[in-house]
N, C-alpha and C positions, 0 to 999 in steps of 0.2 A: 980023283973024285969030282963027279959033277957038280954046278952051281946048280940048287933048285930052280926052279921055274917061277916061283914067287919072293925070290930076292931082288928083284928089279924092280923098277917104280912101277906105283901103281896110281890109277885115277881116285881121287876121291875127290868128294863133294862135301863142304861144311856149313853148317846153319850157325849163323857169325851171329851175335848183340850189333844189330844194326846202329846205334847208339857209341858204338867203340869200332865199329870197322874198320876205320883208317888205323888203327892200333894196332887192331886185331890181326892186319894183313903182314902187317912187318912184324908181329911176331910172330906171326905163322912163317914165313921166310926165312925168320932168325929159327926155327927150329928143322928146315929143310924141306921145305912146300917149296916147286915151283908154279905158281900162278898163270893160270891160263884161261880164269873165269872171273870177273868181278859183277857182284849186280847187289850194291850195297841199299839200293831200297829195299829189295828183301830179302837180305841179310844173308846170301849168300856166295860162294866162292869156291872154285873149282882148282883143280889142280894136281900136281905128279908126286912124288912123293917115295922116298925108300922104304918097303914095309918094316924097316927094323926101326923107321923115325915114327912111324905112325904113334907109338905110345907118347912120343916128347908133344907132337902135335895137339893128341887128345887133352896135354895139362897146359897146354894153353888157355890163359885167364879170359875170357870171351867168347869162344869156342862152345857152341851148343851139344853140337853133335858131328862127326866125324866118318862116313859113308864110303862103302866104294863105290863107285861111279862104272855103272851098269848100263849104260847107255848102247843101244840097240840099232846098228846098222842096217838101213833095210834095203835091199835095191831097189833101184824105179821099177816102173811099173811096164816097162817096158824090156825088161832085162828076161833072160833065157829061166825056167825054171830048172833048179839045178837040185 
């Protein structure tokens, strides 16, 4: 039996309590976020994540909201239309 194709990490994005961010990162960490975005002036934070942690993530206490990260690759402008 195969592994799904969304059992592996995935990117999300979280709108953090700017106010608790240094908290907030390490328990986002202690629930299995790896970190790959900080921008605590506005209160957010990026990162990889196993979709089966996403739920521990979401009940993290400063944690606004909890996103997938849909970030849009675009080639230059000089690249072949394909």
């Amino acid at each position: 039996m195969s592994e799904s194709p969304s059992s592996g990490p995935v990117g999300v994005i979280l709108s953090v309590d700017p106010d608790r961010f240094a908290e907030v990162v390490e328990a986002a960490r202690g629930a299995g976020l790896t970190v790959t975005g900080e921008q605590a002036v506005l209160g957010t934070l990026s990162g990889t994540i196993a979709e089966d942690r996403i739920p521990a993530l979401k009940a993290v206490a400063g944690i606004e909201s909890v996103d997938r990260d849909r970030t849009v690759h675009l080639p230059p402008p000089d690249a072949p239309i394909q």
